[in-house]
C-alpha positions as CSV (number, residue, x, y, z in Angstrom):
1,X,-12.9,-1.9,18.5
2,X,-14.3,1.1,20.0
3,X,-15.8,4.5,18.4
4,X,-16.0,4.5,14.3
5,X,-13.0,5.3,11.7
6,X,-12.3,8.6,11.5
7,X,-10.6,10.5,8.7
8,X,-9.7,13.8,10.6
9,X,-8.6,11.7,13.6
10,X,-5.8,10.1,10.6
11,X,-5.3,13.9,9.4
12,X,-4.2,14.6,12.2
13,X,-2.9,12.1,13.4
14,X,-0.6,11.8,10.5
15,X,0.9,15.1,10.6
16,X,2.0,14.5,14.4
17,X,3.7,11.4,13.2
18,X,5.4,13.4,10.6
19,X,9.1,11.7,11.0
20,X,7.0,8.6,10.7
21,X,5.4,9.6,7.6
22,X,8.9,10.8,6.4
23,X,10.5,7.4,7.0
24,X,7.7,5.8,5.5
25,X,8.9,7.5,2.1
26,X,12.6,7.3,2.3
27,X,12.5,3.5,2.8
28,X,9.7,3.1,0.1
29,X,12.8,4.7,-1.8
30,X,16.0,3.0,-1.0
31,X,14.2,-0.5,-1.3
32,X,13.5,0.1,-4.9
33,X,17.5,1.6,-5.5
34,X,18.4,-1.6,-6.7
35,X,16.0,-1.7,-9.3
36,X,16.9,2.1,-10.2
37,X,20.4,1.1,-10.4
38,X,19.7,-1.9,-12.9
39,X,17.1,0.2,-15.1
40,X,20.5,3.1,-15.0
41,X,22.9,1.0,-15.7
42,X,21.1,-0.5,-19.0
43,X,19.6,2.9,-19.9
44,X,21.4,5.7,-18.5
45,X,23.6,6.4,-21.5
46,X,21.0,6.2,-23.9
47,X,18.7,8.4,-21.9
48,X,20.9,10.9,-21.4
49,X,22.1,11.3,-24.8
50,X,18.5,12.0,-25.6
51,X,17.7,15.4,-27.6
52,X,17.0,18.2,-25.0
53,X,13.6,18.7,-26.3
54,X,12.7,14.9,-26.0
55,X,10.9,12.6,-28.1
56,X,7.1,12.4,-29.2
57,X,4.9,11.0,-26.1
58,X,5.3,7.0,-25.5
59,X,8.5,6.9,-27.7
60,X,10.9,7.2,-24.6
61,X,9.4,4.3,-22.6
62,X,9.2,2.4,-25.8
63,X,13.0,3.0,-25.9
64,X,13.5,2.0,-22.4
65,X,11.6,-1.3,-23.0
66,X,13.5,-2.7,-25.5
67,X,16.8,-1.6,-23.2
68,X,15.5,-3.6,-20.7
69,X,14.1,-6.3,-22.3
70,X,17.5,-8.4,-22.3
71,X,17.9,-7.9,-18.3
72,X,14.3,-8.7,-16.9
73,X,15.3,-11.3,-14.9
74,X,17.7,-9.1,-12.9
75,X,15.3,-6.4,-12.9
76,X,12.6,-9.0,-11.6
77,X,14.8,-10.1,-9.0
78,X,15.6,-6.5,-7.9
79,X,11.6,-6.1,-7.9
80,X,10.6,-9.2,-5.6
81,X,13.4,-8.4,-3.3
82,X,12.0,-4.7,-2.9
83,X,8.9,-5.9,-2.8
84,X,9.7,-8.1,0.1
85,X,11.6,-5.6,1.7
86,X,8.6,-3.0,1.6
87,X,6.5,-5.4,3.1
88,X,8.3,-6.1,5.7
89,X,9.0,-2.3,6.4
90,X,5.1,-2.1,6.8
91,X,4.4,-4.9,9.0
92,X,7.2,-3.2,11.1
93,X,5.7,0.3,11.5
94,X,2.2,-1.1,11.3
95,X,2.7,-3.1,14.6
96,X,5.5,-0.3,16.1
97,X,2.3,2.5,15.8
98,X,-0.2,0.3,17.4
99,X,2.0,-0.9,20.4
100,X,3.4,2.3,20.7
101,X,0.1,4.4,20.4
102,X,-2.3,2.2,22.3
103,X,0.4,1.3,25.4
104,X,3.5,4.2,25.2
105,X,2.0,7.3,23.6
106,X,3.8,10.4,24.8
107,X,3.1,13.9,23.9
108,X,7.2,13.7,22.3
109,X,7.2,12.0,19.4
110,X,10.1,9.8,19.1
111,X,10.6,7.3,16.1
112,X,13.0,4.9,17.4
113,X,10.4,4.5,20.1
114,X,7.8,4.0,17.6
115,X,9.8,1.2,16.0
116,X,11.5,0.0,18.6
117,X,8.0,-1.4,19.7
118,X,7.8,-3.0,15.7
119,X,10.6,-4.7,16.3
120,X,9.0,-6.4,19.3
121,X,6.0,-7.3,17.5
122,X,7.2,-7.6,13.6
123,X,6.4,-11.7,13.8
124,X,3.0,-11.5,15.1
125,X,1.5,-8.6,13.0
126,X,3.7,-10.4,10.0
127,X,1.3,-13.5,10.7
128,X,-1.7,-11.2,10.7
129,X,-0.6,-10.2,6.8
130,X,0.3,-14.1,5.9
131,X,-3.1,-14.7,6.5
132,X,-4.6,-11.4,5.2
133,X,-2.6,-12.2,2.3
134,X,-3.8,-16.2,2.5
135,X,-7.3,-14.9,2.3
136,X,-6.9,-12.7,-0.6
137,X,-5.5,-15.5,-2.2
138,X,-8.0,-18.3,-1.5
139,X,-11.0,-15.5,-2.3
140,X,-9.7,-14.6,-5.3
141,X,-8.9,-18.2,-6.8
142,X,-11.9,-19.5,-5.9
143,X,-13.8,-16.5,-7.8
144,X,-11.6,-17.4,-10.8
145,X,-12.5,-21.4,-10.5
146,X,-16.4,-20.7,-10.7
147,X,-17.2,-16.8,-12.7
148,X,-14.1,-17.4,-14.5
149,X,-14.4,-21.2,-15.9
150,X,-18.3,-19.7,-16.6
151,X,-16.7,-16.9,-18.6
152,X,-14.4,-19.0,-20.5
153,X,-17.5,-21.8,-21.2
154,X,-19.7,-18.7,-22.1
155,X,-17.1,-17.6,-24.8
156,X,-16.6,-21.4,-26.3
157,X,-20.0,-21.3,-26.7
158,X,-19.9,-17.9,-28.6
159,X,-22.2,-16.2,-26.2
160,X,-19.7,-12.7,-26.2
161,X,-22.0,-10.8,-24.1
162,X,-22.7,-13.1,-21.4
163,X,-18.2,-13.3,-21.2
164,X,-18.4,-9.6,-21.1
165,X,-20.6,-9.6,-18.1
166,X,-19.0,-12.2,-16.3
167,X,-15.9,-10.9,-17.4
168,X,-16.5,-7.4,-15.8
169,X,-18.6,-9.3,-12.7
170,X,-15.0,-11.1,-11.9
171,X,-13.2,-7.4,-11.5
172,X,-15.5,-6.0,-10.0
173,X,-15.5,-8.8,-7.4
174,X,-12.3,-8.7,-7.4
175,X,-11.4,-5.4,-6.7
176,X,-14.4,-5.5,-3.9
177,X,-12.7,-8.6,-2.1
178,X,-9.1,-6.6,-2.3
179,X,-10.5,-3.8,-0.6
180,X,-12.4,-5.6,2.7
181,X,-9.3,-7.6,2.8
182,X,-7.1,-4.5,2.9
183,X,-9.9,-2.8,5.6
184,X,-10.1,-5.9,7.8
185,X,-6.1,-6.2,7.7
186,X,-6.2,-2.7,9.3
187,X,-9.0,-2.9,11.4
188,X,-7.5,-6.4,12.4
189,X,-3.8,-5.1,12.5
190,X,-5.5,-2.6,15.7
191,X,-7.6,-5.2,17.3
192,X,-3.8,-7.3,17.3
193,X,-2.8,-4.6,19.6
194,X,-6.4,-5.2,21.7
195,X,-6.5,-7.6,24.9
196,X,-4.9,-10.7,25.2
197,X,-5.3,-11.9,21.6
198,X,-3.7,-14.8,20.6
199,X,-4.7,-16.5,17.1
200,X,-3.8,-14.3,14.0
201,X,-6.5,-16.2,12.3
202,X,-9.5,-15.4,14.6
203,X,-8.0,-11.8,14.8
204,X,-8.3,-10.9,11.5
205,X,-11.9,-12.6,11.4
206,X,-12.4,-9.9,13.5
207,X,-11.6,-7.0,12.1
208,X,-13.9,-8.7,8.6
209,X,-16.7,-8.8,11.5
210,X,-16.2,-5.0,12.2
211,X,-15.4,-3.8,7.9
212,X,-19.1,-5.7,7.4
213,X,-20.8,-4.3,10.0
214,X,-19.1,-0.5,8.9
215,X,-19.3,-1.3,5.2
216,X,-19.5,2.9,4.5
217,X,-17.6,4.1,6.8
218,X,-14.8,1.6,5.5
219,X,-15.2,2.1,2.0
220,X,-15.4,6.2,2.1
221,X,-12.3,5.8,4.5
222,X,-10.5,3.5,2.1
223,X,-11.1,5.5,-0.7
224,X,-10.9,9.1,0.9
225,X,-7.2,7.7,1.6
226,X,-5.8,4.9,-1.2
227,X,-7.2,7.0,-4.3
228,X,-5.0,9.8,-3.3
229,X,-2.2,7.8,-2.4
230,X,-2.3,5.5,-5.3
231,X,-2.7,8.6,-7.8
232,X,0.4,10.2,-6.0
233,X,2.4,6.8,-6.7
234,X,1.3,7.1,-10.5
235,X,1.7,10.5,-11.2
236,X,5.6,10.2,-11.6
237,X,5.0,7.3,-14.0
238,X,2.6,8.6,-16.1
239,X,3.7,12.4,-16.7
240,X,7.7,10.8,-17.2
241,X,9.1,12.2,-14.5
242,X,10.5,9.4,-13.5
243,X,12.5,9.1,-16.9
244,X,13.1,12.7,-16.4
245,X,14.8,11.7,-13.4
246,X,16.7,9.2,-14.8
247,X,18.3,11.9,-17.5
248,X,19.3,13.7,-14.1
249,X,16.3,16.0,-14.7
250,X,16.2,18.3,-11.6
251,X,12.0,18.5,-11.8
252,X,11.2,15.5,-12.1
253,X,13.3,14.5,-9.3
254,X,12.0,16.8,-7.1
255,X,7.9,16.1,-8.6
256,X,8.8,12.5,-7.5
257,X,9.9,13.5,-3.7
258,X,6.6,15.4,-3.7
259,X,4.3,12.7,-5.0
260,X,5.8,10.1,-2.6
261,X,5.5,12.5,0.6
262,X,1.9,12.7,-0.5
263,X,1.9,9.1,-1.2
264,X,3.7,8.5,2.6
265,X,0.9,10.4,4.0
266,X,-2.2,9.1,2.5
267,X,-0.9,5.7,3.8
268,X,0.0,6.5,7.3
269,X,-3.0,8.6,7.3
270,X,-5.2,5.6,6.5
271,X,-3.8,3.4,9.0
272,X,-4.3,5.7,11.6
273,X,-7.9,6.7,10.3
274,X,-9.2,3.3,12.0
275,X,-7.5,3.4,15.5
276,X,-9.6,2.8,18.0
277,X,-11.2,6.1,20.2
278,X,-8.4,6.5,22.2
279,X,-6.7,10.1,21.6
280,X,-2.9,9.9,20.1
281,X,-0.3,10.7,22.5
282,X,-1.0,11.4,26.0
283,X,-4.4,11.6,25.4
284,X,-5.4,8.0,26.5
285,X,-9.6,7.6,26.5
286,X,-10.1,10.7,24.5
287,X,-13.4,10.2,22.4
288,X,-12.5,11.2,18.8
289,X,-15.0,13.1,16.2
């Protein structure tokens, strides 16, 4: 991949792509309905016949707990299935703004083009996050098998702060290996798009190859991006708007469009942060900042 990652070039990148940024929120939205309509339908009433000052802090979800504590299994399904759905949704407009950017950028802007082009390359980039997703998995257990059978041995033997520190040594690996598997998914999910490149496998091996050789500019880009993202995603849970919206409370409604529009951003935003230094389009071998 040519040129470095480049946080402007995804500002503004972004904002051109606004429609794609848009749909990236509304389907984020009506794959989760179902689940909206099963946590409504068990807690609706109740909510609503809440006092119009509301209840002490934490009493509310405490409340909507114990509603939905007889229908988790519907609610887990509704989850997985949205899950699923979301990630599919991403492998499509992950591979539609590659093929579309590096092959049939024009200076108008047109969505259906955009995924038009996922569509036509939804199963390989979907075999480029099987195996993103493989790796994660494999990483992860086989950090657990060694730090974590040491941690449980270390607090048999009632050594407490030697579990701590291998305790806190497995997160912090952990979290490390999530994030240059989510940077070399990108970088590899670009590099897909690249030549004639055939093996999902060695493809993604590539785009580790180019995190580790980048390890700053990856993790500045990564966090410059996610932390705002993830913070938007949060803020609606943990300020209740979301139960405000479920009361049909106008503000928190409208502070949870907000958040996910900033949410939407940050994601497309990152994506497009590591694209390689041609300009977006109609501005093919343009060397970016």
């Amino acid at each position: 991949m040519r040129g470095r990652p480049s946080i402007v070039y995804g500002f503004v990148s972004a904002l051109r792509l606004w429609r794609l940024v848009a749909a990236v929120w509304l389907v984020s939205v009506l794959v989760f309905v179902p689940v909206h309509l099963v946590i409504w339908g068990s807690a609706g009433d109740v909510l609503a016949s809440l006092p119009e000052g509301g209840l002490p802090d934490g009493e509310t979800a405490l409340i909507v707990l114990e509603l939905l504590r007889p229908i988790w299994t519907s609610l887990a399904a509704a989850m997985v299935s949205g899950w699923f759905a979301l990630w599919a949704w991403t492998v499509l407009w992950h591979a539609g703004v590659v093929r579309w950017l590096l092959f049939a950028g024009r200076d108008e802007v047109r969505l259906a083009e955009i995924l038009g082009h996922g569509v036509l390359g939804w199963w390989r980039w979907a075999r480029l996050a099987v195996t993103a997703a493989t790796a994660l998995v494999v990483i992860d257990a086989a950090l657990w098998l060694v730090l974590g059978a040491a941690a449980e041995r270390a607090l048999d033997g009632g050594r407490e702060g030697l579990w701590l520190a291998l305790t806190a040594l497995v997160a912090l690996l952990g979290v490390t290996v999530t994030a240059m598997v989510w940077v070399a998914t990108i970088r590899s999910s670009w590099l897909l798009g690249v030549g004639d490149r055939r093996s999902v496998v060695l493809t993604w091996l590539a785009g580790l190859k180019s995190s580790v050789r980048q390890p700053l500019q990856s993790v500045v880009l990564l966090l410059a991006w996610a932390l705002p993202g993830i913070a938007a995603m949060a803020l609606p849970v943990l300020a209740g708007w979301q139960v405000e919206a479920l009361r049909d409370g106008v503000v928190g409604a409208l502070m949870e469009v907000v958040t996910g529009l900033v949410g939407a951003f940050c994601w497309v935003a990152l994506f497009l942060s590591f694209a390689p230094a041609t300009g977006l389009v109609g501005e093919k071998e343009t060397t970016r900042a």
